[in-house]
C-alpha positions as CSV (number, residue, x, y, z in Angstrom):
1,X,0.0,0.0,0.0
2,X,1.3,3.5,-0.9
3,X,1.9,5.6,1.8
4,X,0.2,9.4,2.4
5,X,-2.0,11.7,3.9
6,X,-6.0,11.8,3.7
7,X,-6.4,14.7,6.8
8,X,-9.9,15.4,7.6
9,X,-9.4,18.8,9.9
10,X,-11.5,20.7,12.7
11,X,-13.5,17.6,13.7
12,X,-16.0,18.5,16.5
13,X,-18.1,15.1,16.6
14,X,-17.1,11.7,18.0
15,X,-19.8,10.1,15.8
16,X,-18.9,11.9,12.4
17,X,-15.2,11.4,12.9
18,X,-15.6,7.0,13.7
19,X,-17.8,7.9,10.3
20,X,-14.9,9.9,8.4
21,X,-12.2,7.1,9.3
22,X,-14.1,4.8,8.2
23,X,-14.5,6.3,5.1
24,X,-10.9,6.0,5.1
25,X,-9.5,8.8,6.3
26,X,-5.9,8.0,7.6
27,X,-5.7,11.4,10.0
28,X,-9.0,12.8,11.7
29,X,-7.8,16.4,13.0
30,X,-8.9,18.4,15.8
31,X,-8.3,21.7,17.0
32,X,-7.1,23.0,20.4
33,X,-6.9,26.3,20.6
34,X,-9.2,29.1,21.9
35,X,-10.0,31.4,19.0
36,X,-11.2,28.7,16.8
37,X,-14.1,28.1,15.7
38,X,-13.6,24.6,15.9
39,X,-11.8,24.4,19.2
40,X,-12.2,21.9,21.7
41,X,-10.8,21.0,25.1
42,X,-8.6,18.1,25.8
43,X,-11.2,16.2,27.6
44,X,-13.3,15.9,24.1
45,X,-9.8,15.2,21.9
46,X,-9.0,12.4,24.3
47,X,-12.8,10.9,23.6
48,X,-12.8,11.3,20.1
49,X,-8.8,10.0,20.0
50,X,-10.1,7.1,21.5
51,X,-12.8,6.6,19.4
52,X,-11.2,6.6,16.2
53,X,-8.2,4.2,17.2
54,X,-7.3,1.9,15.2
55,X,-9.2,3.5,12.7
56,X,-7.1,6.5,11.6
57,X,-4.9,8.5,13.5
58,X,-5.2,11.3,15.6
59,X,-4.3,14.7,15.5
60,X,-3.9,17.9,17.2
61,X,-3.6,21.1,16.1
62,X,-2.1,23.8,18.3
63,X,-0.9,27.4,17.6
64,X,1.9,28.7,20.0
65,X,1.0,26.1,22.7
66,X,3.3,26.3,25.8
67,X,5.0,22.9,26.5
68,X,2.3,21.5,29.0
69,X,-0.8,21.8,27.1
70,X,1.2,19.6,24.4
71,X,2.4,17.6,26.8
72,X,-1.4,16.9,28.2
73,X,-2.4,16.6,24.6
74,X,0.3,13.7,23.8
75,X,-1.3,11.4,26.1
76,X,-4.1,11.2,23.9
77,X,-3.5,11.2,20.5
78,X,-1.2,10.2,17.9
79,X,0.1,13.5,16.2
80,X,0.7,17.1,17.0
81,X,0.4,19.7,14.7
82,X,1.8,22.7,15.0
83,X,0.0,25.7,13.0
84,X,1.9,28.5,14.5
85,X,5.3,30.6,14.7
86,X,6.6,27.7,16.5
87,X,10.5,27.2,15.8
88,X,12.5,24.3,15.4
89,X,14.0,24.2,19.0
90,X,10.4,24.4,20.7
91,X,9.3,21.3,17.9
92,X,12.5,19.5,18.5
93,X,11.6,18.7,22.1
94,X,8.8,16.4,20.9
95,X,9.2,13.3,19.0
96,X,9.6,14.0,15.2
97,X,7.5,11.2,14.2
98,X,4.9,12.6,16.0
99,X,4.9,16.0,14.4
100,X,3.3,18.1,11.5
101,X,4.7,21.4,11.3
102,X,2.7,23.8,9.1
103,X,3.2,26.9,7.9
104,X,1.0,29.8,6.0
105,X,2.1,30.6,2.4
106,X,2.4,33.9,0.8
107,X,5.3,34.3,-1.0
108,X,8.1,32.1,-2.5
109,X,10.3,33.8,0.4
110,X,8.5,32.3,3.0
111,X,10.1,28.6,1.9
112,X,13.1,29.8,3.6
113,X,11.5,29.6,7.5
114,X,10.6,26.1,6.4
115,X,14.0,24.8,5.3
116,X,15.4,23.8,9.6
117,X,12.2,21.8,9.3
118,X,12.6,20.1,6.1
119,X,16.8,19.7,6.5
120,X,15.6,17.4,9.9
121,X,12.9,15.3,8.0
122,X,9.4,17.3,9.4
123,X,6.2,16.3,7.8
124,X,5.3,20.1,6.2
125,X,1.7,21.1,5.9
126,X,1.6,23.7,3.5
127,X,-1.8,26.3,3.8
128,X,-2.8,29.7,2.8
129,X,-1.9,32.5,4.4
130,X,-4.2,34.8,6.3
131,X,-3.3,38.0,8.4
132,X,-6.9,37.3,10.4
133,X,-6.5,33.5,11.6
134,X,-4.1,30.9,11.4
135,X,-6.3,28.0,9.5
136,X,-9.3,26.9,8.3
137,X,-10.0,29.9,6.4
138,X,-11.0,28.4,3.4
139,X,-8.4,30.0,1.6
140,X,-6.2,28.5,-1.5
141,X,-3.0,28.8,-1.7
142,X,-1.5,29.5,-4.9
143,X,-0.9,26.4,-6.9
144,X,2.3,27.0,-9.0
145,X,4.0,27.9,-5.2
146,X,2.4,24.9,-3.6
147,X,3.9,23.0,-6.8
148,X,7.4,24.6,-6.0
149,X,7.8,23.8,-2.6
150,X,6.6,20.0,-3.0
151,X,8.8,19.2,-5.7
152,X,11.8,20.7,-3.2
153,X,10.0,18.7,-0.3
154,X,8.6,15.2,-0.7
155,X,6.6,15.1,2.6
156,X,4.5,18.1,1.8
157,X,1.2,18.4,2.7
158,X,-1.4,19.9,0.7
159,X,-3.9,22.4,2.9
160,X,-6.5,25.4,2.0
161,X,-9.5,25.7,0.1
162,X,-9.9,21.7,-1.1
163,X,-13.0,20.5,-1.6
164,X,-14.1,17.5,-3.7
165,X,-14.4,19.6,-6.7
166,X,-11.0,20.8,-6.8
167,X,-8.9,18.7,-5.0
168,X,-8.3,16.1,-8.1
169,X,-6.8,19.2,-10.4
170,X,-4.6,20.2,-7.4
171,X,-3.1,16.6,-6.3
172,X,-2.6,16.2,-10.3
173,X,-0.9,19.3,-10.6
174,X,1.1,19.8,-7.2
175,X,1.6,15.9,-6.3
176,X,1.9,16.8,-2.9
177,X,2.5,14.2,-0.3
178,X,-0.7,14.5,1.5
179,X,-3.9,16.3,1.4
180,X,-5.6,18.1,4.6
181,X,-9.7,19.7,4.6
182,X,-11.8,21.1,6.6
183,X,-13.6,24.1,6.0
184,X,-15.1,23.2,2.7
185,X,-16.6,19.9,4.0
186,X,-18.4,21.7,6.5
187,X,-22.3,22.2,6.9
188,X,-21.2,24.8,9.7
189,X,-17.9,24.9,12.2
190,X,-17.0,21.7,13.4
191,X,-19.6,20.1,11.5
192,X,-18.9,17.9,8.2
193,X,-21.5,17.7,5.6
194,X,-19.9,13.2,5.3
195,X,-21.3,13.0,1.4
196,X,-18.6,15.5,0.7
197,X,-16.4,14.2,3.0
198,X,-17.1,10.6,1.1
199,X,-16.3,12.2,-2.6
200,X,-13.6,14.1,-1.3
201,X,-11.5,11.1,0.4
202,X,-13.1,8.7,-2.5
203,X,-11.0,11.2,-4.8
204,X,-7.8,11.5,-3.2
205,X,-7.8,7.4,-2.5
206,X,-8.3,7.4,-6.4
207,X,-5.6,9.4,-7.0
208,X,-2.4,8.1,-4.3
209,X,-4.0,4.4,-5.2
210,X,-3.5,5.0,-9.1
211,X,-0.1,4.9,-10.5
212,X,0.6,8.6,-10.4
């Protein structure tokens, strides 16, 4: 079996998340941190983490966490992801197997802050950049830089703006190592409309399963 990345993000529901992994989702992502829309506490991470075991795996996204709340947050689940300023000595503390560092694309200069991260091996999660929030926006990134920095980088993770009508063109095009969604799957925050969810990981499975 080929190996990649079908991240479903900013999942809110125990129920839809068992759903989405079985789908076949191999990462159900949830957020943890306070000005989210989709934030929830460690208590409901640890619940859904446990539901989805063996399933998929689990992952938490942070922004600028201090080392205890990641700490509390290993204990349940299988991944961290770090979506903010975070920098390579504050990552390097935690097991790099257990990381996903991402980062918020604007310009080609901005593959330069990534370059500690990919010279020690990091899986990169690539998204589009916002000045109002740090993910989830909706937002996509542009393709021909997303294209750039995956053909540097082989474990880079497609993020921003996929939806099952789009993201076939993109993987085509980029060939990134992994895809992550959230926002357009949504009926509302933290909720996932699971027919688009279905034809969006139906797609992607198409595409890494395929001899692309």
């Amino acid at each position: 079996m080929k190996d990649y990345i079908i991240k479903i993000c900013g999942l809110t529901d125990k129920k839809q998340a068992v759903l989405i992994g079985e789908m076949g989702a191999t990462h159900i992502g949830m957020i943890h941190f306070e000005k989210s829309p989709r934030h929830i506490p460690v208590e409901k991470i640890a619940e859904i983490s446990g539901a989805v075991n063996g399933l998929a795996k689990s992952v938490a996204v942070v922004v600028n966490p201090d080392i205890k709340t990641v700490e509390a947050l290993f204990r349940y689940v299988d991944i961290i992801q770090f979506h903010g300023d975070e920098n390579t000595d504050f990552v390097s503390l935690f097991p790099k197997e257990r990381v996903i560092k991402a980062f918020r694309i604007k310009e080609e200069r901005d593959i330069e802050k990534m370059e500690s991260f990919m010279d020690r091996g990091y899986i990169i999660l690539i998204d589009a950049y916002s000045e109002n929030a740090y993910g989830g926006t909706g937002k996509q990134i542009n393709p021909e830089l997303a294209k750039k920095i995956a053909d540097i980088y082989p474990k880079t993770v497609l993020s921003g703006g996929l939806s099952p009508d789009n993201v076939l063109k993109l993987l085509e095009y980029v060939k990134p190592y992994g895809v992550d969604a959230s926002s357009k799957l949504e009926i509302k925050p933290g909720i996932k409309d699971l027919k688009k969810v279905e034809k969006f990981i139906k797609a992607v499975r198409e595409f890494y399963e395929s001899d692309n």
